[in-house]
C-alpha positions as YAML, in Angstrom:
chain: A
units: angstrom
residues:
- id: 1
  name: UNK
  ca: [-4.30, -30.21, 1.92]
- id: 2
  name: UNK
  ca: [-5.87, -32.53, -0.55]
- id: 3
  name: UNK
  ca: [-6.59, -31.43, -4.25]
- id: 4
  name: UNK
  ca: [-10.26, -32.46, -5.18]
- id: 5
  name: UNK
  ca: [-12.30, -32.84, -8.10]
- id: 6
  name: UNK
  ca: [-15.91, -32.17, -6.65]
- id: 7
  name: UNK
  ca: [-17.75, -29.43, -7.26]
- id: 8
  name: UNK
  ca: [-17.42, -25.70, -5.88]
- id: 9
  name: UNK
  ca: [-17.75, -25.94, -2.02]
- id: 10
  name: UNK
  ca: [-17.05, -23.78, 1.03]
- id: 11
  name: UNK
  ca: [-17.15, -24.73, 4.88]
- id: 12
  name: UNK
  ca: [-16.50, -26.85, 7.11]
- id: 13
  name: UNK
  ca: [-18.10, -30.16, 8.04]
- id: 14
  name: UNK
  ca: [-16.34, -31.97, 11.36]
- id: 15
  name: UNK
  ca: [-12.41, -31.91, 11.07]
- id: 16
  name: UNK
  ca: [-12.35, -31.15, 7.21]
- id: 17
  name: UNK
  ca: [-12.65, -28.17, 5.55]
- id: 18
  name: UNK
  ca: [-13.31, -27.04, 1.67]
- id: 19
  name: UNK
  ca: [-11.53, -24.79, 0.42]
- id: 20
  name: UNK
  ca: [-10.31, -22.90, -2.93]
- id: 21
  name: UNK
  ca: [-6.97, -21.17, -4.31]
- id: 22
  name: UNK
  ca: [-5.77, -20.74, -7.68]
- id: 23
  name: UNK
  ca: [-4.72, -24.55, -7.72]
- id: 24
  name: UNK
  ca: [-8.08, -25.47, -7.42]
- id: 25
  name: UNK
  ca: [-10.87, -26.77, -5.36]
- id: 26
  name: UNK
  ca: [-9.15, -28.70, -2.16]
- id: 27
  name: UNK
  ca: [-10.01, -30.28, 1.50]
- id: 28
  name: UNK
  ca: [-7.89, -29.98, 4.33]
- id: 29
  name: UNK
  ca: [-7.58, -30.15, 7.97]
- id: 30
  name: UNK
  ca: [-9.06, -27.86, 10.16]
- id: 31
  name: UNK
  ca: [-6.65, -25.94, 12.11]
- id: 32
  name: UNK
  ca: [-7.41, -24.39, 15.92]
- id: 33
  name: UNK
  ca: [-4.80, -21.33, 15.31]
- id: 34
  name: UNK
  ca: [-4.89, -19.06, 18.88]
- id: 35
  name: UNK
  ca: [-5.72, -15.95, 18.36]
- id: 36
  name: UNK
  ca: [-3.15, -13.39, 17.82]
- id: 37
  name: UNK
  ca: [-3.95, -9.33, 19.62]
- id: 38
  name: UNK
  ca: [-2.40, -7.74, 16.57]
- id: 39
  name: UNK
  ca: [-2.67, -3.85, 16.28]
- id: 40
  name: UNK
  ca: [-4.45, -4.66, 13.35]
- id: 41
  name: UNK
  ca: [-7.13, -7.53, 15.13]
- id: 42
  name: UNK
  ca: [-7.55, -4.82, 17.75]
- id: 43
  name: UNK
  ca: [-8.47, -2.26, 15.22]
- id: 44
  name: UNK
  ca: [-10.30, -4.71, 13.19]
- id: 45
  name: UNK
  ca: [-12.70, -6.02, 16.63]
- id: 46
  name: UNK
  ca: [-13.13, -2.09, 17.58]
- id: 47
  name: UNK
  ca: [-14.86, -1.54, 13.91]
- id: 48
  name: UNK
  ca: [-17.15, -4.31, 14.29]
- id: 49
  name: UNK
  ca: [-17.77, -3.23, 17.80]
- id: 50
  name: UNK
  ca: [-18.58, 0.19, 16.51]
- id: 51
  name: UNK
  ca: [-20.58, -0.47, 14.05]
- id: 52
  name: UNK
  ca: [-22.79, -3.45, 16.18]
- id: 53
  name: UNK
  ca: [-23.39, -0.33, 18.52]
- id: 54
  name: UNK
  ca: [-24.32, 2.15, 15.68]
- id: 55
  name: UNK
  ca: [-27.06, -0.36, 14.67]
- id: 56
  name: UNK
  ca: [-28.72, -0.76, 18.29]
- id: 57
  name: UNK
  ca: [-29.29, 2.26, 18.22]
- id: 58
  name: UNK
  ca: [-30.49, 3.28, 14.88]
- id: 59
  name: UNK
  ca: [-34.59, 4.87, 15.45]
- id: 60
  name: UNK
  ca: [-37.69, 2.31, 13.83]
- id: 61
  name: UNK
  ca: [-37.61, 4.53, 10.58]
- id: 62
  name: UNK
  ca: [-34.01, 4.16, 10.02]
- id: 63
  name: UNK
  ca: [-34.01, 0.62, 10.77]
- id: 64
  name: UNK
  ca: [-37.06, 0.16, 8.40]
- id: 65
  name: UNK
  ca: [-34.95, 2.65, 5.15]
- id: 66
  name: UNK
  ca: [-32.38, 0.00, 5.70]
- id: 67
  name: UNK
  ca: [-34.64, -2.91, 5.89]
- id: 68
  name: UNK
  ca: [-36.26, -1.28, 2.60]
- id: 69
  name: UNK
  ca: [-32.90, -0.84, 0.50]
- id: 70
  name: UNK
  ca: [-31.20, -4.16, 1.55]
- id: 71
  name: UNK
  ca: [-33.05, -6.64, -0.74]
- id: 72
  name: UNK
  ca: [-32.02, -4.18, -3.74]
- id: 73
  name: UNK
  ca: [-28.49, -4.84, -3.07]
- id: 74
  name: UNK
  ca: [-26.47, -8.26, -3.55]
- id: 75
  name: UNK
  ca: [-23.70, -9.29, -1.42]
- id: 76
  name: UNK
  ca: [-20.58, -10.01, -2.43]
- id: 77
  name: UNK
  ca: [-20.40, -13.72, -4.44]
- id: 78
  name: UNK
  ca: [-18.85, -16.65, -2.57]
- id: 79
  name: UNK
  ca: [-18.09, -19.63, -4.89]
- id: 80
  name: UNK
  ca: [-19.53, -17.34, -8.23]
- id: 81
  name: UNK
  ca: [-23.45, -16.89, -6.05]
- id: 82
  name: UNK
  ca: [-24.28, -13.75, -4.33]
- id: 83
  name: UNK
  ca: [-27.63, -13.38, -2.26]
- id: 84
  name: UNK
  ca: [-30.47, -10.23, -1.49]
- id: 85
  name: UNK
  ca: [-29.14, -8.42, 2.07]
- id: 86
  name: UNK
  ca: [-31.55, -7.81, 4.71]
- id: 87
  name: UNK
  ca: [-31.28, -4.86, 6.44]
- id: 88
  name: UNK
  ca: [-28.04, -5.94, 8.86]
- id: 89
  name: UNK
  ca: [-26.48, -6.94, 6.09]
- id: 90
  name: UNK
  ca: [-26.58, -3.70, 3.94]
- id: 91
  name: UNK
  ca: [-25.71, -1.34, 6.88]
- id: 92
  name: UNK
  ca: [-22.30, -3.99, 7.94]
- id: 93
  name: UNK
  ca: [-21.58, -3.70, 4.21]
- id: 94
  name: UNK
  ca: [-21.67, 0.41, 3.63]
- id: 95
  name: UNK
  ca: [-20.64, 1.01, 7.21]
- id: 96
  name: UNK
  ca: [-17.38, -1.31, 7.74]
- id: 97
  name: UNK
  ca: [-15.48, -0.18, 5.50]
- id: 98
  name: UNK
  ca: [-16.01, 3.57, 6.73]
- id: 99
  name: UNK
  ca: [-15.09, 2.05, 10.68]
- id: 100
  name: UNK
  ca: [-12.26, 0.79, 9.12]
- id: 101
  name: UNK
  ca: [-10.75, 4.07, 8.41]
- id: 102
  name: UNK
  ca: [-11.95, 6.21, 11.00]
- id: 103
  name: UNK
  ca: [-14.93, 7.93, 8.82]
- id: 104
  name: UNK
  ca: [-18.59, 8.91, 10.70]
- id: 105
  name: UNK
  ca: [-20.86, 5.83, 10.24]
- id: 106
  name: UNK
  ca: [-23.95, 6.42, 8.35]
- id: 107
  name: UNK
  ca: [-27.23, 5.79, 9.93]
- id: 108
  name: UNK
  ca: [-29.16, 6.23, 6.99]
- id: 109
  name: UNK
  ca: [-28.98, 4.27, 3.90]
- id: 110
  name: UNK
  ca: [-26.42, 5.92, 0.78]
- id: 111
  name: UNK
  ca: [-27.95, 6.50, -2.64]
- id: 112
  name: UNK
  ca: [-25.83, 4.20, -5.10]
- id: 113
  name: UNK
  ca: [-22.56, 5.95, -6.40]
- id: 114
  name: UNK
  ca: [-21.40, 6.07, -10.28]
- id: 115
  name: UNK
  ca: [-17.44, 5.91, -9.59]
- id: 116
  name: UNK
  ca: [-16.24, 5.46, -13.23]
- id: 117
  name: UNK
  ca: [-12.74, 4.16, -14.13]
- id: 118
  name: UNK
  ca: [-10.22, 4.57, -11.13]
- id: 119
  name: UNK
  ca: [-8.27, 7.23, -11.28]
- id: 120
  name: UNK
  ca: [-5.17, 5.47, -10.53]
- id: 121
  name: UNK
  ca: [-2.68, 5.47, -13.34]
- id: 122
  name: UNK
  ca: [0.66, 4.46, -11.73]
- id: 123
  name: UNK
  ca: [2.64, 2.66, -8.78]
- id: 124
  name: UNK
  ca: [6.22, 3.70, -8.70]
- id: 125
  name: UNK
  ca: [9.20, 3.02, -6.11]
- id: 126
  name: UNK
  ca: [12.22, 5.65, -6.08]
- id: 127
  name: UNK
  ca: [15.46, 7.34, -4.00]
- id: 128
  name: UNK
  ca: [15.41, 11.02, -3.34]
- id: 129
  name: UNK
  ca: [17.16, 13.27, -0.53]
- id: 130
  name: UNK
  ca: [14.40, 10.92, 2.48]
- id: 131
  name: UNK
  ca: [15.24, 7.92, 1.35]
- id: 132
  name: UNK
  ca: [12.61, 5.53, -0.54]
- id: 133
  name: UNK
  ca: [9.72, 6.74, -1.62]
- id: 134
  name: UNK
  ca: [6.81, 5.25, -3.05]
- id: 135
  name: UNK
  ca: [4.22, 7.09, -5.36]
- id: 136
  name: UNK
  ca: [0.93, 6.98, -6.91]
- id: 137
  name: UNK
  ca: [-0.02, 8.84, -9.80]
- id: 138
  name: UNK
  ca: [-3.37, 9.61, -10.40]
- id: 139
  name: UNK
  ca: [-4.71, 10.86, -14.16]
- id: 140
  name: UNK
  ca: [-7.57, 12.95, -12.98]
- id: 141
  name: UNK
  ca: [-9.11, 14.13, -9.16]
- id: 142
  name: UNK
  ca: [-11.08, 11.40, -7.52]
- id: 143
  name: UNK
  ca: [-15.06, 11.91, -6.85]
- id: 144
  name: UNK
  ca: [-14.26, 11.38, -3.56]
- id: 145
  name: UNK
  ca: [-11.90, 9.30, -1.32]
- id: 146
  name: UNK
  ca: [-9.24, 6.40, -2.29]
- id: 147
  name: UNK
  ca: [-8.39, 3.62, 0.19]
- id: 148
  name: UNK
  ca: [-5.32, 2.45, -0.24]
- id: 149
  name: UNK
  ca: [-3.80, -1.52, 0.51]
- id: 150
  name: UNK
  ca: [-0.37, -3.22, 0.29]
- id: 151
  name: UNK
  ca: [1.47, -6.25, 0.62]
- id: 152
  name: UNK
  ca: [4.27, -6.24, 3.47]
- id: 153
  name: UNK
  ca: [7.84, -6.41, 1.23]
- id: 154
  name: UNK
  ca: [8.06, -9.57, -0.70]
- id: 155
  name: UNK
  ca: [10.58, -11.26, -3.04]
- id: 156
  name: UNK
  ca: [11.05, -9.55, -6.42]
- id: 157
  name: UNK
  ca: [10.54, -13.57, -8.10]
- id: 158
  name: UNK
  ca: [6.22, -13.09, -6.59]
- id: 159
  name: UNK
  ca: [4.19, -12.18, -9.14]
- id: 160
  name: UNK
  ca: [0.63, -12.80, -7.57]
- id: 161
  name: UNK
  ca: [-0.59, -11.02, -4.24]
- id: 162
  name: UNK
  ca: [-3.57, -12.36, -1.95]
- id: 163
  name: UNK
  ca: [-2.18, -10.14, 1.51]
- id: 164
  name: UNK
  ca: [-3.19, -6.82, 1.06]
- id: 165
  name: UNK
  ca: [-3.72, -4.93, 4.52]
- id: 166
  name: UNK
  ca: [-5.31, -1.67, 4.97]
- id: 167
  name: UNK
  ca: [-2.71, 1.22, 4.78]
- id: 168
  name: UNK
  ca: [-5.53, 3.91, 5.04]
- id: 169
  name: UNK
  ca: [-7.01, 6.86, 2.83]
- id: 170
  name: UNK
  ca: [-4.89, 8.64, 0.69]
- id: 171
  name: UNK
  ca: [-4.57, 12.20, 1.90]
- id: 172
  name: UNK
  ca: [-5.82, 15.00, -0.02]
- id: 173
  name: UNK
  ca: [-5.47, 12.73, -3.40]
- id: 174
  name: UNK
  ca: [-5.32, 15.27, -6.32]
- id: 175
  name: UNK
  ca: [-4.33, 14.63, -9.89]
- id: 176
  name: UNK
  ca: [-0.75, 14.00, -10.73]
- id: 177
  name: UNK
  ca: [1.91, 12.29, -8.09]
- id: 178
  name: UNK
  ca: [0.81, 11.87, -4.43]
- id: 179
  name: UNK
  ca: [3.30, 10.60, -2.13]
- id: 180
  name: UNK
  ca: [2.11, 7.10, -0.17]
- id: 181
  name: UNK
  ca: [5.99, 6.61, 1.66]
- id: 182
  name: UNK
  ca: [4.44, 7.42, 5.19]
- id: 183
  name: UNK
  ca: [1.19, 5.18, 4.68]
- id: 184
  name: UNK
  ca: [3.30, 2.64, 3.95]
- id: 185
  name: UNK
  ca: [6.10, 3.05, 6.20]
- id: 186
  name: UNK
  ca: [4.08, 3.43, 9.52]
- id: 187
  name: UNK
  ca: [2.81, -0.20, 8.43]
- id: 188
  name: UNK
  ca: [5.29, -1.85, 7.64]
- id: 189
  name: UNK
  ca: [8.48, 0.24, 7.99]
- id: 190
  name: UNK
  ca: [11.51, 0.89, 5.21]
- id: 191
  name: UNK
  ca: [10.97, -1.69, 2.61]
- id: 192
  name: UNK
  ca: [14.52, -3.15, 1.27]
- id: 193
  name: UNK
  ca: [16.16, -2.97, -1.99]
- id: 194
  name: UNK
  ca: [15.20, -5.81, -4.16]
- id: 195
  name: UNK
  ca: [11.98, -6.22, -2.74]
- id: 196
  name: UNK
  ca: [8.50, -6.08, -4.90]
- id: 197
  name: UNK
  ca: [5.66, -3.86, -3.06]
- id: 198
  name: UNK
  ca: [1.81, -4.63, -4.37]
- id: 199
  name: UNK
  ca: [-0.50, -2.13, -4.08]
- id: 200
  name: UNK
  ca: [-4.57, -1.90, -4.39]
- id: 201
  name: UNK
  ca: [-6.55, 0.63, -4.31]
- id: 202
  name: UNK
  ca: [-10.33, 1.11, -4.38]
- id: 203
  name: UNK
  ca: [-12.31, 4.54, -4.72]
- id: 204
  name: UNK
  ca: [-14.87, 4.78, -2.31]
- id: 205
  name: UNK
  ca: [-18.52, 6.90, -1.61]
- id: 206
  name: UNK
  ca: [-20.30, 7.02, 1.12]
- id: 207
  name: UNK
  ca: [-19.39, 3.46, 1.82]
- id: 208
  name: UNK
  ca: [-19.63, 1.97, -1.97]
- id: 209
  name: UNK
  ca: [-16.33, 0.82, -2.97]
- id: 210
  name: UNK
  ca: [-15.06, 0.96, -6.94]
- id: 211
  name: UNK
  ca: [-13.44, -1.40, -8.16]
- id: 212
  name: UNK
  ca: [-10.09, -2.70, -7.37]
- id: 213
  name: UNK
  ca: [-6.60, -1.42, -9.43]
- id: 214
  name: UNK
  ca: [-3.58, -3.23, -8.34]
- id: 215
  name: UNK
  ca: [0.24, -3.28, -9.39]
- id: 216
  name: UNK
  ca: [3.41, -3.87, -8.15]
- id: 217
  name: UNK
  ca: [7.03, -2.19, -7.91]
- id: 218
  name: UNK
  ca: [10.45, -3.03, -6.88]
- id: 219
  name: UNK
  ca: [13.02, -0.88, -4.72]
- id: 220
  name: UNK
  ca: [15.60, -0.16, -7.06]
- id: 221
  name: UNK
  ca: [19.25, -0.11, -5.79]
- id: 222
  name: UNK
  ca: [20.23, 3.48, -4.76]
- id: 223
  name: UNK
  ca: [23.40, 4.64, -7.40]
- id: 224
  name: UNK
  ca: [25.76, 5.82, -4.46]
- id: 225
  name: UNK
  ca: [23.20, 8.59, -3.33]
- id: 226
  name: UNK
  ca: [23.38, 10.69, -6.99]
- id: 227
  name: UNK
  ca: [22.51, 10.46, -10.22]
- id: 228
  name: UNK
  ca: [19.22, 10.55, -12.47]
- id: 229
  name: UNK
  ca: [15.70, 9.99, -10.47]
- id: 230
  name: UNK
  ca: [14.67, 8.62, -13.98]
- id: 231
  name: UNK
  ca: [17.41, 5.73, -13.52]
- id: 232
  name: UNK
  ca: [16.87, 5.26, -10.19]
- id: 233
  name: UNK
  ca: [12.73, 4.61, -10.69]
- id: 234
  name: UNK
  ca: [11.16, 1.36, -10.63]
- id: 235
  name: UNK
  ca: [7.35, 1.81, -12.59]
- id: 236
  name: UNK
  ca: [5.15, -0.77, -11.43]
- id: 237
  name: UNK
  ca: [3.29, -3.01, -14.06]
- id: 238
  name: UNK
  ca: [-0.88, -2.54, -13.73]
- id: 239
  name: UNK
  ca: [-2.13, -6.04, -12.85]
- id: 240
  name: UNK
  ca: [-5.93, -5.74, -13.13]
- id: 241
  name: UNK
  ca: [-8.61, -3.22, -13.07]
...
């Protein structure tokens, strides 16, 4: 990759392609990567699918309430510019997110949804009689339902994440500590001591997603299988809102 100094661009144009990180604005090769069937490109290409088929066969007046609330809604900005949706646009955007975790699609347009602050207060990484365990406390009941994303185990020295893959909805989330080991586990299996965990999550209704809240943990050493849960817990730092 190149470093550039030209202004904000995004694409490709022949062999070279523009991109951005937190170094900056930079060019670089185009690469011709083979595809790879992943569990989670599998899952990913059945949500599209579904939703591609939910939209062939939305009726004329759904097609034209979607067609009708698009323009009022913005996508999401590329590059610090966002555009109007038309109606294919708005119904990928509400309904993608709800394929992605296995919710009913929607075949007529959501009103808008007033989330507040997320409800997410804490990450935390402990022992107890299973093992590790990973936590989330919440201060109050969310309106409604909280997707949850991590990082795959990383070195405790990273203190920026950019991989977060979909873990799934938090189950039954209710005020106080709810329990995210399995979630995470079935993902990406028993995380190892030393390592830093990065969590995001998002509340969502009705396809509208909140805003992000992200921190981080580490896996504390276990102290030869007894001792205080208070010395053996790692808190995780909030990183953003």
């Amino acid at each position: 990759a190149m470093k550039t100094l030209d202004g904000p661009q995004s694409g490709a144009r022949g062999d070279v392609v523009a991109s951005r990180n937190h170094y900056g604005q930079h060019h670089r090769k185009r690469g011709r990567p083979k595809k790879k069937c992943t569990s989670d490109r599998l899952w990913s290409d059945a949500a599209m699918r579904a939703v591609a088929e939910a939209w062939d066969n939305l009726t004329d007046e759904q097609y034209q309430a979607w067609a009708v609330a698009g323009p009022r809604v913005r996508s999401r900005k590329v590059l610090g510019k966002s555009s109007r949706l038309d109606a294919r646009g708005f119904f990928s955007k509400i309904n993608l997110p709800r394929a992605h975790v296995g919710q009913t699609l929607l075949t007529w347009p959501p009103a808008g949804a007033d989330f507040g602050s997320n409800p997410v207060k804490a990450f935390t990484i402990a022992h107890d009689s299973r093992g590790v365990v990973l936590h989330l406390t919440l201060a109050r009941a969310p309106a409604d339902e909280i997707v949850v994303y991590a990082s795959p185990p990383c070195n405790r020295g990273k203190r920026r994440n950019w991989d977060y893959r979909l873990l799934g909805l938090l189950s039954s989330p209710v005020k106080g500590v709810n329990d995210i080991s399995v979630l995470y586990m079935k993902k990406y299996g028993l995380p190892s001591e030393g390592k830093r965990v990065f969590i995001r999550t998002r509340q969502e209704i009705n396809g509208w997603r909140g805003e992000p809240w992200e921190a981080s943990a580490v896996v504390p050493p276990r102290e030869g299988g007894s001792g205080s849960r208070r010395g053996r817990q790692a808190n995780g730092a909030k990183q953003g809102v």
